[in-house]
C-alpha positions as a Markdown table, in Angstrom:
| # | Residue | x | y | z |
|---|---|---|---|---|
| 1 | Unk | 102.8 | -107.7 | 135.3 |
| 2 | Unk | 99.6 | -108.7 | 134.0 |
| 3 | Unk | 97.2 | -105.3 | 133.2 |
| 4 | Unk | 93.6 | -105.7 | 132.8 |
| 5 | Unk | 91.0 | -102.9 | 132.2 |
| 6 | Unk | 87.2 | -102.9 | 132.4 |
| 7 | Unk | 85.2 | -100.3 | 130.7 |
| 8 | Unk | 82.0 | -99.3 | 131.6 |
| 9 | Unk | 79.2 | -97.1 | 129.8 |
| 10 | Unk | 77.0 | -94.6 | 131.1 |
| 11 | Unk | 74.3 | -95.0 | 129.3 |
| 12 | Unk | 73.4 | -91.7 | 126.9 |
| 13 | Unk | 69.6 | -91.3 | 128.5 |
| 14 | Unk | 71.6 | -90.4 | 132.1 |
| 15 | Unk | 73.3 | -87.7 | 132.8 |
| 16 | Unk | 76.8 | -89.1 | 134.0 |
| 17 | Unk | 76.3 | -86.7 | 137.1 |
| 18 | Unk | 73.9 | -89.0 | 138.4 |
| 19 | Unk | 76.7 | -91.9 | 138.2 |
| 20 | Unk | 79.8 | -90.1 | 139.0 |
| 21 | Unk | 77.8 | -87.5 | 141.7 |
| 22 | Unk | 78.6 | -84.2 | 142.3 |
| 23 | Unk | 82.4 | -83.5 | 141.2 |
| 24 | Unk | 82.9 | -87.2 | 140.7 |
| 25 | Unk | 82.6 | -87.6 | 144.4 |
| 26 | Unk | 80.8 | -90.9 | 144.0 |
| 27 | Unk | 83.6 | -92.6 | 142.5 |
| 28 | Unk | 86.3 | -91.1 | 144.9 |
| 29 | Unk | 84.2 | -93.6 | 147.2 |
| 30 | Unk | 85.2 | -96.3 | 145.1 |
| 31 | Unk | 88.9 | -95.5 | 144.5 |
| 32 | Unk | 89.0 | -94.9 | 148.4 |
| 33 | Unk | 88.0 | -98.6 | 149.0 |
| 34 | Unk | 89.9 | -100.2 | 146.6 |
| 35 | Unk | 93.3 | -98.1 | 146.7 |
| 36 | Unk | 95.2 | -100.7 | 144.2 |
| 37 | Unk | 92.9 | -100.2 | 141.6 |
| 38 | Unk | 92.9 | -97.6 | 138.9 |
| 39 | Unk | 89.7 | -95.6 | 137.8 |
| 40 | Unk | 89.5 | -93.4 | 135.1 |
| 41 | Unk | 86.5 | -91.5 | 134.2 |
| 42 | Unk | 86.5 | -90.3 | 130.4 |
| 43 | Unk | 83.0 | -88.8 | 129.2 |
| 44 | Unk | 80.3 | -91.2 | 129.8 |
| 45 | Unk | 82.8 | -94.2 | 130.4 |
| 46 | Unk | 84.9 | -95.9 | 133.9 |
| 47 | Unk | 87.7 | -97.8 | 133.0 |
| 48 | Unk | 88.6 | -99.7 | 135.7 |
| 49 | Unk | 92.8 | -101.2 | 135.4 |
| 50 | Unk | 93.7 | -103.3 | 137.4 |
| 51 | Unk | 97.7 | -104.6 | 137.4 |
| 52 | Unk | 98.6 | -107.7 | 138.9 |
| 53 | Unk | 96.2 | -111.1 | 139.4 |
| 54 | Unk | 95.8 | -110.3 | 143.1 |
| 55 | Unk | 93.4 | -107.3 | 142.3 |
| 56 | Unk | 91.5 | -109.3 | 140.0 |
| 57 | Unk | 88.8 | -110.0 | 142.5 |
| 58 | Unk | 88.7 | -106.2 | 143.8 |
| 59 | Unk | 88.2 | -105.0 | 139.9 |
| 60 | Unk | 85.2 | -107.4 | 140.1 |
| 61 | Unk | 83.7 | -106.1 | 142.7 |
| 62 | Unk | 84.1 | -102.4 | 141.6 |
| 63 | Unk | 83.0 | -103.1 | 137.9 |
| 64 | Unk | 79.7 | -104.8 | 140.1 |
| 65 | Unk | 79.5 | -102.1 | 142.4 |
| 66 | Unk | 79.7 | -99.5 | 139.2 |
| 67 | Unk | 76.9 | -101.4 | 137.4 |
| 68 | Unk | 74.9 | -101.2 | 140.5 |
| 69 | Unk | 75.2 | -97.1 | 141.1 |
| 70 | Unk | 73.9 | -97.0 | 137.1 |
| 71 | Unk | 70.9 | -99.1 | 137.9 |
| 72 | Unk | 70.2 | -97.1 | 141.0 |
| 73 | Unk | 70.9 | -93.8 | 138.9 |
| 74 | Unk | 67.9 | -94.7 | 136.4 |
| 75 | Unk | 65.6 | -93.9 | 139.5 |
| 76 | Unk | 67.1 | -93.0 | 142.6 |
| 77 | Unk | 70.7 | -91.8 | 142.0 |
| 78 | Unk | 73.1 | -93.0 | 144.7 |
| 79 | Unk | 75.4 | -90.2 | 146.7 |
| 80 | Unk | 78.8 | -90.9 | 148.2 |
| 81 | Unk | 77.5 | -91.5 | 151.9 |
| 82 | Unk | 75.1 | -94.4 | 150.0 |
| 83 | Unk | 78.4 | -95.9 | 148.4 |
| 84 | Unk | 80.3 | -96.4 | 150.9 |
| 85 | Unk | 77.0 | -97.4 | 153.8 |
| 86 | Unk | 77.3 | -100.6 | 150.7 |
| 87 | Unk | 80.8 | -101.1 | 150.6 |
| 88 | Unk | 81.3 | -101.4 | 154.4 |
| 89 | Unk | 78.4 | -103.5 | 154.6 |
| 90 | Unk | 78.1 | -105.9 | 151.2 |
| 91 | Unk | 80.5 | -105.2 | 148.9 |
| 92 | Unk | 83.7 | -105.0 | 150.3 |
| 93 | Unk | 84.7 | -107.8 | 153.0 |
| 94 | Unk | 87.4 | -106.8 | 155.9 |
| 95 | Unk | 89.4 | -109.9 | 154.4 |
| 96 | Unk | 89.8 | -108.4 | 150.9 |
| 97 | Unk | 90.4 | -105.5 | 152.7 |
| 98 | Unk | 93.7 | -107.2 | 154.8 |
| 99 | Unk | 94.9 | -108.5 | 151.7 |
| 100 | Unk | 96.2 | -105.2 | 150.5 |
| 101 | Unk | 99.8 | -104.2 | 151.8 |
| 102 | Unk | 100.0 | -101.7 | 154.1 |
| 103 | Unk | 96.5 | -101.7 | 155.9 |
| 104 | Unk | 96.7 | -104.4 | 158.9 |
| 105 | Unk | 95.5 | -102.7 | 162.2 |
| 106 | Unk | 95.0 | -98.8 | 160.8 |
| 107 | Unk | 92.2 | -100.2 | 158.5 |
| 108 | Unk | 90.8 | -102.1 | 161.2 |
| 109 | Unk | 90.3 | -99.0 | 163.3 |
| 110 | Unk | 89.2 | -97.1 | 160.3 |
| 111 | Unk | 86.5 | -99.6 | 159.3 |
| 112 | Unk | 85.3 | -99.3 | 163.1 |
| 113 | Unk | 84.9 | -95.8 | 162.7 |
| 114 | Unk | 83.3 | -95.9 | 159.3 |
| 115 | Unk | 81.4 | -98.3 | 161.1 |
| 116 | Unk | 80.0 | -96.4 | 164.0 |
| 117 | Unk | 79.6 | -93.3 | 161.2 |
| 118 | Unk | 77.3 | -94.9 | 159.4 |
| 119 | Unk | 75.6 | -96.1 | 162.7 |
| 120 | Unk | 75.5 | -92.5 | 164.4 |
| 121 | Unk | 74.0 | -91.6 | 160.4 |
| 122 | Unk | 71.2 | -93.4 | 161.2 |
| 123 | Unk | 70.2 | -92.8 | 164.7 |
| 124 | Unk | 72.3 | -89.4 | 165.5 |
| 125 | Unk | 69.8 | -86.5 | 164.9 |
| 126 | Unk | 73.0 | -83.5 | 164.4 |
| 127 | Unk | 74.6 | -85.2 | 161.4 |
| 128 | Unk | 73.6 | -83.1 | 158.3 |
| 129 | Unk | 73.0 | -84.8 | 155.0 |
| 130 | Unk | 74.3 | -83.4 | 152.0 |
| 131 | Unk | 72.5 | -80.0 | 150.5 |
| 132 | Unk | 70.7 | -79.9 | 147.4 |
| 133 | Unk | 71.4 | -81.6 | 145.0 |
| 134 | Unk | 72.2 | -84.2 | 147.1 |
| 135 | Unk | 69.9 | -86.4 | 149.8 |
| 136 | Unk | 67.9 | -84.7 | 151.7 |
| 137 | Unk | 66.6 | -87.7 | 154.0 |
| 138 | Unk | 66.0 | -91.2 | 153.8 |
| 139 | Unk | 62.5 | -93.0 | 153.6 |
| 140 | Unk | 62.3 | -96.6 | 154.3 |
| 141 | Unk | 66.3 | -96.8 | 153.6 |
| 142 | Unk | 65.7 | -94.9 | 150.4 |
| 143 | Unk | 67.3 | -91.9 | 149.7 |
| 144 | Unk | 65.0 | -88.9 | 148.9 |
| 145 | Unk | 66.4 | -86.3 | 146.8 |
| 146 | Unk | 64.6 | -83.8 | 144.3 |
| 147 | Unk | 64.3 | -86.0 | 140.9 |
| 148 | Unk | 63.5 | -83.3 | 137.9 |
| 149 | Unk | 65.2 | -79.7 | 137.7 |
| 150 | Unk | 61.5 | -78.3 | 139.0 |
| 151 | Unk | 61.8 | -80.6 | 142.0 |
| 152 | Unk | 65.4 | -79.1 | 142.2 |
| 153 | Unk | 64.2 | -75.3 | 142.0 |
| 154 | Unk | 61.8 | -76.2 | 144.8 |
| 155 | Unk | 63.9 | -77.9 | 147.5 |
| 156 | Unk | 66.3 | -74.6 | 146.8 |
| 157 | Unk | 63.7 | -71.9 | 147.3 |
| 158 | Unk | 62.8 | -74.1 | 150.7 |
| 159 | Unk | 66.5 | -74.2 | 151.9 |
| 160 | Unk | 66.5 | -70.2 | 150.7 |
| 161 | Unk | 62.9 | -68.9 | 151.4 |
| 162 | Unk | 61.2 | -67.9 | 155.0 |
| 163 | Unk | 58.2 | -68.6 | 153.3 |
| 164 | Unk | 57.5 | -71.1 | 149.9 |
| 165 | Unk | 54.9 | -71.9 | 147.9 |
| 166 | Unk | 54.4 | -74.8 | 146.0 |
| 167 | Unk | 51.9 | -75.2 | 143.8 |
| 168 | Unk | 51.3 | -77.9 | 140.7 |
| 169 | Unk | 49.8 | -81.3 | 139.7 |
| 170 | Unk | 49.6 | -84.3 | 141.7 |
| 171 | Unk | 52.6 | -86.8 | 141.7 |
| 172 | Unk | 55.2 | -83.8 | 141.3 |
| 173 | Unk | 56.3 | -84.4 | 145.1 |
| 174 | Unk | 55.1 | -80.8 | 146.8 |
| 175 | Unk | 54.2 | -82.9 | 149.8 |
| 176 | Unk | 56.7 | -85.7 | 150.2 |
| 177 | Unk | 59.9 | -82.7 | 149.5 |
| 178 | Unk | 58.3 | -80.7 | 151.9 |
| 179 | Unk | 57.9 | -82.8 | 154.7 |
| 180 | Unk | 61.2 | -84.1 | 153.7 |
| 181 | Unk | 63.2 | -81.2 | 154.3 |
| 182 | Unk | 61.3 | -80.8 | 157.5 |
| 183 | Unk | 62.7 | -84.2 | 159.3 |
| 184 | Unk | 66.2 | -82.8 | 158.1 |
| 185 | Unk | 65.8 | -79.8 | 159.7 |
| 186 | Unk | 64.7 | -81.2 | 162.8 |
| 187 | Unk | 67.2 | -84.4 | 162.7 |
| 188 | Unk | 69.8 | -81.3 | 162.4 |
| 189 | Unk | 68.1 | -79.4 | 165.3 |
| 190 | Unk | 67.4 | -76.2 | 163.1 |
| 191 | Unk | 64.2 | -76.5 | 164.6 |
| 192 | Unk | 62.6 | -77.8 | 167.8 |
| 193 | Unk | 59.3 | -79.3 | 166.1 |
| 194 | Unk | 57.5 | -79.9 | 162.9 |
| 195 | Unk | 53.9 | -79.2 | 162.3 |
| 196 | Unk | 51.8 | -79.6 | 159.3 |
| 197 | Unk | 48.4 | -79.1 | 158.8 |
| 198 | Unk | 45.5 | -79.2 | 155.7 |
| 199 | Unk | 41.9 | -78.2 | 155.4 |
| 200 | Unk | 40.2 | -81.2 | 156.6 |
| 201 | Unk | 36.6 | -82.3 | 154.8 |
| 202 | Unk | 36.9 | -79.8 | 152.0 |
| 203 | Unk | 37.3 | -76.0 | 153.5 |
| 204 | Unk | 34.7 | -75.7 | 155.7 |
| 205 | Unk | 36.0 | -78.0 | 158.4 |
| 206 | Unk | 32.7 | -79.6 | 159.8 |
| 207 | Unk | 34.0 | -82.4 | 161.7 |
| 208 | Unk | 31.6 | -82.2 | 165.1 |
| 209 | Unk | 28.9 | -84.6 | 163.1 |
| 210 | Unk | 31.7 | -87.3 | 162.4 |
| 211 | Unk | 31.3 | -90.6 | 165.0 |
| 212 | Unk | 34.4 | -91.0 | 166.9 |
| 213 | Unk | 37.4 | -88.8 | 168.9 |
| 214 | Unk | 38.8 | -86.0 | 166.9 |
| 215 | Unk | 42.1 | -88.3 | 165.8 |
| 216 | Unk | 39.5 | -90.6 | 164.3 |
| 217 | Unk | 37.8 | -87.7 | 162.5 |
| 218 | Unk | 40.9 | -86.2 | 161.2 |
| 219 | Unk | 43.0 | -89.0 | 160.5 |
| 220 | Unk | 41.8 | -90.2 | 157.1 |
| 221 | Unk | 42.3 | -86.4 | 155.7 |
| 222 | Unk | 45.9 | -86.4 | 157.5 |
| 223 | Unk | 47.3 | -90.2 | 156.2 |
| 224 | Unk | 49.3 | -88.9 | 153.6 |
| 225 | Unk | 51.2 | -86.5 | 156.3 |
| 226 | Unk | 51.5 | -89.3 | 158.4 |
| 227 | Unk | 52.6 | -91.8 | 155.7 |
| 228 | Unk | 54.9 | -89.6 | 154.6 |
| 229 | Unk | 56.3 | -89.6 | 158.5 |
| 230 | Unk | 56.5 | -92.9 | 158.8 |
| 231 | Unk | 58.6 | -93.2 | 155.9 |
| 232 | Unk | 61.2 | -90.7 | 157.1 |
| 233 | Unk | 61.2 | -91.6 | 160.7 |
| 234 | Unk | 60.1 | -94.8 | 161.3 |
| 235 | Unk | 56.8 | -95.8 | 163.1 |
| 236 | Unk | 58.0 | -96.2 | 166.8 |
| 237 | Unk | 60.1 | -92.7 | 166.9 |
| 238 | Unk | 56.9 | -91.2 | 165.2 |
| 239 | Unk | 54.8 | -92.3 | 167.5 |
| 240 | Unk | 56.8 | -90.7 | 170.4 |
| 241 | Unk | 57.8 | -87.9 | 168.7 |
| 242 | Unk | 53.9 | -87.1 | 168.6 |
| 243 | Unk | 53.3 | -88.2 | 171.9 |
| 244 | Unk | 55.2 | -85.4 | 173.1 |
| 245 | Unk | 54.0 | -83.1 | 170.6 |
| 246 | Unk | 57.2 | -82.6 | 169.0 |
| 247 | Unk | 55.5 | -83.8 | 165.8 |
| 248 | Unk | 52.4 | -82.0 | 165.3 |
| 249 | Unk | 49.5 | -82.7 | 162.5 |
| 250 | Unk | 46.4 | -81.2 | 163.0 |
| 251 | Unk | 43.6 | -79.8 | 161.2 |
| 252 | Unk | 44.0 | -76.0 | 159.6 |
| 253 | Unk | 41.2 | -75.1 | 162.0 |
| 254 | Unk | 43.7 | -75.5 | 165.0 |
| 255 | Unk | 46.0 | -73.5 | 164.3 |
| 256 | Unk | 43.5 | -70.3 | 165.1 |
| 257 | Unk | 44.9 | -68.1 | 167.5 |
| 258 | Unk | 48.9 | -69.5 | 168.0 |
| 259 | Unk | 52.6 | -68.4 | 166.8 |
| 260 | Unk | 54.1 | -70.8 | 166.1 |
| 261 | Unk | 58.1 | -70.2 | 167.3 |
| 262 | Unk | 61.2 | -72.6 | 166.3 |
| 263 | Unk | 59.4 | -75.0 | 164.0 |
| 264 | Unk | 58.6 | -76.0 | 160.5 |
| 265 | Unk | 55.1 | -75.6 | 159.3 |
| 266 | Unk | 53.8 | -77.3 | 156.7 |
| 267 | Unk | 50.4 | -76.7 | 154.8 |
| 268 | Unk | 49.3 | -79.4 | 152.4 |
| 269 | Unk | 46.0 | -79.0 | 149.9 |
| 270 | Unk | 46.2 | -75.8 | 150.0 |
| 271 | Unk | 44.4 | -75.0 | 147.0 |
| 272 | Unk | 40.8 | -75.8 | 149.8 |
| 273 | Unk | 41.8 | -72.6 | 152.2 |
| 274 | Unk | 39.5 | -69.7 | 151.8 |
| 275 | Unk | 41.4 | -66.2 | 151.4 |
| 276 | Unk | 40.8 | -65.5 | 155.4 |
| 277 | Unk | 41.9 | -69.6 | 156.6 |
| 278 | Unk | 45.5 | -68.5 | 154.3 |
| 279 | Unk | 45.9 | -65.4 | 155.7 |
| 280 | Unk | 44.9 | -66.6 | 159.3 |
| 281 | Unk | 47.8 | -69.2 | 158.5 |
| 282 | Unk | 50.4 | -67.2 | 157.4 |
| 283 | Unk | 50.2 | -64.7 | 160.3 |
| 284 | Unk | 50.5 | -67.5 | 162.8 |
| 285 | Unk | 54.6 | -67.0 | 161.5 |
| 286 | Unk | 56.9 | -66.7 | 164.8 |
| 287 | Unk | 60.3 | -66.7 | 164.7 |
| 288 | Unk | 63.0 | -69.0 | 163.8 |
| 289 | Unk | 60.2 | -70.7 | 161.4 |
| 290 | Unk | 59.9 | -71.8 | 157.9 |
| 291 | Unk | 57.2 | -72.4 | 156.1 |
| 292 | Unk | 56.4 | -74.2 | 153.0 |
| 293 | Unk | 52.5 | -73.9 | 151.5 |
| 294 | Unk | 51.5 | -77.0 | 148.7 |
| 295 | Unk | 48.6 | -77.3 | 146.9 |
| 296 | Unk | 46.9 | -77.4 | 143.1 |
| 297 | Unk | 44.9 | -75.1 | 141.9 |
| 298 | Unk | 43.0 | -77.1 | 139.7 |
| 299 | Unk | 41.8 | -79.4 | 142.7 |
| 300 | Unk | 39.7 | -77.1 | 144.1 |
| 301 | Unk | 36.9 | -78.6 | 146.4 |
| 302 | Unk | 36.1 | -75.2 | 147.7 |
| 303 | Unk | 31.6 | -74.8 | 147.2 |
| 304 | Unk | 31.7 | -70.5 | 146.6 |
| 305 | Unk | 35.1 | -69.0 | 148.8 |
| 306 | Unk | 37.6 | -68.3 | 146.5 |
| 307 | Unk | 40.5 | -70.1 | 146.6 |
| 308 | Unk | 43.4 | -68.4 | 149.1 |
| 309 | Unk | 45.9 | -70.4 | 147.1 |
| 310 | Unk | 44.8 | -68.9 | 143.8 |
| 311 | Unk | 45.0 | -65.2 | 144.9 |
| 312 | Unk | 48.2 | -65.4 | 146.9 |
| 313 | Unk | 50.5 | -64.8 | 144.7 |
| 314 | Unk | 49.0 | -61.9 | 143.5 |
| 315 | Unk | 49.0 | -60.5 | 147.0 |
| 316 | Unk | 52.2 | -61.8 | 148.1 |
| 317 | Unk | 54.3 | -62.3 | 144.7 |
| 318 | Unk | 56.6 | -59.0 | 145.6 |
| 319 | Unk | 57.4 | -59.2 | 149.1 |
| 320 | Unk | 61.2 | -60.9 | 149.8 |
| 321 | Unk | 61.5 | -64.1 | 151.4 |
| 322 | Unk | 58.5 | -65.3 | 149.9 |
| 323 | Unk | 59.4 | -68.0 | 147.5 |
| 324 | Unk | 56.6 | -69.4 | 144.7 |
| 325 | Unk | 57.3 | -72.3 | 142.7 |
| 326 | Unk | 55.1 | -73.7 | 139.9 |
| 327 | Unk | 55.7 | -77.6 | 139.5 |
| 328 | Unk | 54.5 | -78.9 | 136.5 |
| 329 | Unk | 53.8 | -81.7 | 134.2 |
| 330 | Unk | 57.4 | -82.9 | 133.2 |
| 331 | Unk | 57.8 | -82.9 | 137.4 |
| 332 | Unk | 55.6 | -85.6 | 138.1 |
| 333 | Unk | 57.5 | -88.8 | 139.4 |
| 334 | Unk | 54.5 | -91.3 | 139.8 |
| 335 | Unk | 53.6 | -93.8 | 137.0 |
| 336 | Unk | 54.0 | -91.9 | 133.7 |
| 337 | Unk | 50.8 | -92.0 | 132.4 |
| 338 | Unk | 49.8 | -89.3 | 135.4 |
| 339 | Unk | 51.8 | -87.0 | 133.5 |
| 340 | Unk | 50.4 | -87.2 | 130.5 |
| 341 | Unk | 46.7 | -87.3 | 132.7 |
| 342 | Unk | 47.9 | -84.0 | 133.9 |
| 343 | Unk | 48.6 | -82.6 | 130.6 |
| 344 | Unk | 45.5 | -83.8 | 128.9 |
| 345 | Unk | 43.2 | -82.5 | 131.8 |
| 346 | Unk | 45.2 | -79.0 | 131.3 |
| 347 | Unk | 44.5 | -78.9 | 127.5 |
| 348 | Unk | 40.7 | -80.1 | 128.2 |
| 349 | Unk | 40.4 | -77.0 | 131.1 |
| 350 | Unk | 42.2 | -74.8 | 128.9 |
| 351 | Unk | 39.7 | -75.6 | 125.9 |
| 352 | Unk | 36.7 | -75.6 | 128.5 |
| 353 | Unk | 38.0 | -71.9 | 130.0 |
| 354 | Unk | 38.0 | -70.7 | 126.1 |
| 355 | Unk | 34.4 | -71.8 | 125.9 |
| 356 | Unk | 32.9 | -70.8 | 129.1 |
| 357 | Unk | 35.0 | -67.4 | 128.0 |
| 358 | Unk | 33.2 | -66.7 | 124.6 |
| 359 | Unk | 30.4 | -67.9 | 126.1 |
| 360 | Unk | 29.9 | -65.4 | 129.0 |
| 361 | Unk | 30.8 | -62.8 | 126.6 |
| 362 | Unk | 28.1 | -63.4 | 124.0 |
| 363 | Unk | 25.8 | -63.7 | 127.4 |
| 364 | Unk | 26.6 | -60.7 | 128.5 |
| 365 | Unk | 26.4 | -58.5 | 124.5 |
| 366 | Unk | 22.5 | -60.6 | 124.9 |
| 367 | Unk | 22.0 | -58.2 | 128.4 |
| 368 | Unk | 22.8 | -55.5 | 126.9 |
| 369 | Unk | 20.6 | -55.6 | 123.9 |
| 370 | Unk | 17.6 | -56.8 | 125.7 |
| 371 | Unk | 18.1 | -60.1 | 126.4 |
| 372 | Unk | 17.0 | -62.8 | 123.4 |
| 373 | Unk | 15.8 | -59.9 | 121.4 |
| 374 | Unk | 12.1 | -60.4 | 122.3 |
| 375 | Unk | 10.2 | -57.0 | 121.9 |
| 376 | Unk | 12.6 | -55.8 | 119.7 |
| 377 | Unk | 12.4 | -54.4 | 116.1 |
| 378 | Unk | 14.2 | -56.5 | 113.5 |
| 379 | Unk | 16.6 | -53.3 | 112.9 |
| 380 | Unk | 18.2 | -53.5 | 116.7 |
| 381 | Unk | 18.1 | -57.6 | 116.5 |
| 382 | Unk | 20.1 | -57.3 | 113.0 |
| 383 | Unk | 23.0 | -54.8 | 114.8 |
| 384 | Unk | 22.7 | -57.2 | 117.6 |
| 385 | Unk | 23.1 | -60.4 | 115.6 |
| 386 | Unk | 25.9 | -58.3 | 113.4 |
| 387 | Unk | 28.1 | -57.6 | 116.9 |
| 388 | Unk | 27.6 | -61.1 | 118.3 |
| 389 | Unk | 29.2 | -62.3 | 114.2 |
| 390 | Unk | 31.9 | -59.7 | 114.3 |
| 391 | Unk | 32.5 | -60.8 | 118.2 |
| 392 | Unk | 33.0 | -64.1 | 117.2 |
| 393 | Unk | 35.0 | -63.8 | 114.0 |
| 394 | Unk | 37.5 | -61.9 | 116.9 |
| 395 | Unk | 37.4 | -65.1 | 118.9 |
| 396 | Unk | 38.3 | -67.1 | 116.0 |
């Protein structure tokens, strides 16, 4: 008996979690498909034995297959419904499959089943996906799943939380998690509808001077909620899913006046609410409804109104079931030079808010003492010129 073994490295930059999923569940797929091989997972490294020449070819295929998930891992890690959709479809042929001794008609009726599973997956809105850590829902045939441990945290306190709040830079997926998390709800019927809404042209909402209908005025400040739709859903059941107002998105300004019952609201930008829009938005809470609340509070468009976003948590931060996450930097999933155009414009604000700090402070000692000291003797401008030295040696 000839005995062949293939070893294959994780490499050390991935955590082998990624590879092996979620109590090695990804490679049970792989020993499930090809049940004369042998797999053994030690550390970072799958050794793959095979023991005769007839499972040559099937040791091939699952060294390929293992090389793929690692690829995949770097970006998009792969979970076990993922594996074996590829198997059943590219990787493993029904005539390897009747090559192995005692299959024959039992593994044909299997693969038919696996076959109209992974159909039903697709098209059958009451089949759950795996909870977090795993897929949430699929864009485009990608699976979307939270990519850093702040990502993680926030896709949690959704699943957990009545109520969440996500705040942070751009690129750290607030949005795209969010509206994720509501097409799983609704493809598992949790909920009857899915709403989501932003501040449209800044805060103030102005749109009756715009040309057009109101879905041409609102659209472009909407086409990332509707891109992100698409994605998830595809463009024809969008369209009928909104057609029948299953699918809302709409301007914050509409939702004035409404509870909103079984459904899953969504409020994006929400760093351009006033303090009234955010709490006329989270009263509108009816029951059997989640919400989740994104926005960045360092993209505030807002002319005067304070920011709603920026004094929720301070209003809000002690009540249960409200969830608030802070995404940051390290979160951000876009190109990687966002990040680090995040963290530099968060060390130039937090220089600028030092400045405009000391700045006020020396402005306001001035008021005090009369202004720039003009009708002054020199006596009161030397105390005043001594504070405004001893003020700023403090600062220092």
């Amino acid at each position: 008996m000839a005995t062949t073994t293939r070893t294959i490295t994780i490499p050390t930059q991935l955590d082998p979690v990624a590879v092996l999923g979620p109590v090695d569940e990804v490679i049970r797929e792989i020993e499930r498909a090809f049940p004369e091989l042998t797999i053994i997972v030690r550390g970072n490294r799958v050794a793959i034995v095979s023991r005769s020449k007839q499972t040559e070819a099937d040791a091939a295929k699952a060294e390929d297959l293992v090389n793929t998930i690692i690829e995949a891992a770097h970006t998009a890690p792969m979970d076990a419904d993922t594996v074996r959709r590829m198997i059943d479809q590219d990787v493993l042929d029904n005539r390897t499959r009747s090559t192995h001794p005692g299959h024959g008609r039992a593994v044909e009726t299997l693969q038919r089943v696996e076959a109209a599973s992974v159909k039903a997956r697709r098209t059958d809105s009451g089949h759950r996906r795996p909870a977090v850590p795993g897929v949430i829902t699929y864009a485009s045939g990608n699976p979307v799943r939270a990519k850093t441990p702040g990502q993680a945290a926030y896709v949690a306190a959704i699943e957990s939380h009545t109520i969440t709040f996500g705040i942070g830079p751009a690129g750290t997926g607030k949005t795209y998690l969010a509206v994720a998390k509501a097409v799983r709800a609704f493809q598992d019927r949790q909920v009857r509808r899915i709403i989501l809404t932003r501040p449209a042209v800044e805060a103030g909402e102005s749109l009756g001077f715009l040309p057009g209908t109101l879905n041409d005025k609102v659209d472009p400040y909407l086409r990332p909620l509707y891109d992100a739709l698409g994605d998830m859903l595809g463009a024809d059941q969008l369209r009928r899913l909104m057609d029948d107002n299953t699918i809302e998105v709409a301007p914050l300004a509409y939702m004035r006046g409404r509870t909103l019952n079984d459904a899953y609201v969504i409020l994006d930008e929400a760093q351009n609410t006033t303090e009234q829009q955010m709490k006329m938005f989270l009263t509108r809470l009816g029951f059997n409804t989640k919400m989740v609340i994104t926005g960045d509070i360092t993209q505030v468009d807002l002319a005067v109104p304070r920011s709603g976003l920026a004094t929720i948590e301070r209003i809000l931060g002690g009540i249960k079931d409200i969830a608030f996450v802070h995404l940051k930097a390290e979160d951000v999933v876009r190109h990687r030079l966002v990040g680090l155009i995040v963290e530099a414009y968060n060390r130039s604000e937090g220089l600028d808010g030092d400045h405009r700090r000391i700045s006020r402070g020396a402005g306001r000692r001035a008021d005090r003492n009369g202004g720039d000291g003009a009708g002054h003797d020199d006596d009161t401008t030397d105390r005043a010129n001594g504070a405004a030295d001893e003020d700023r040696k403090e600062n220092r």
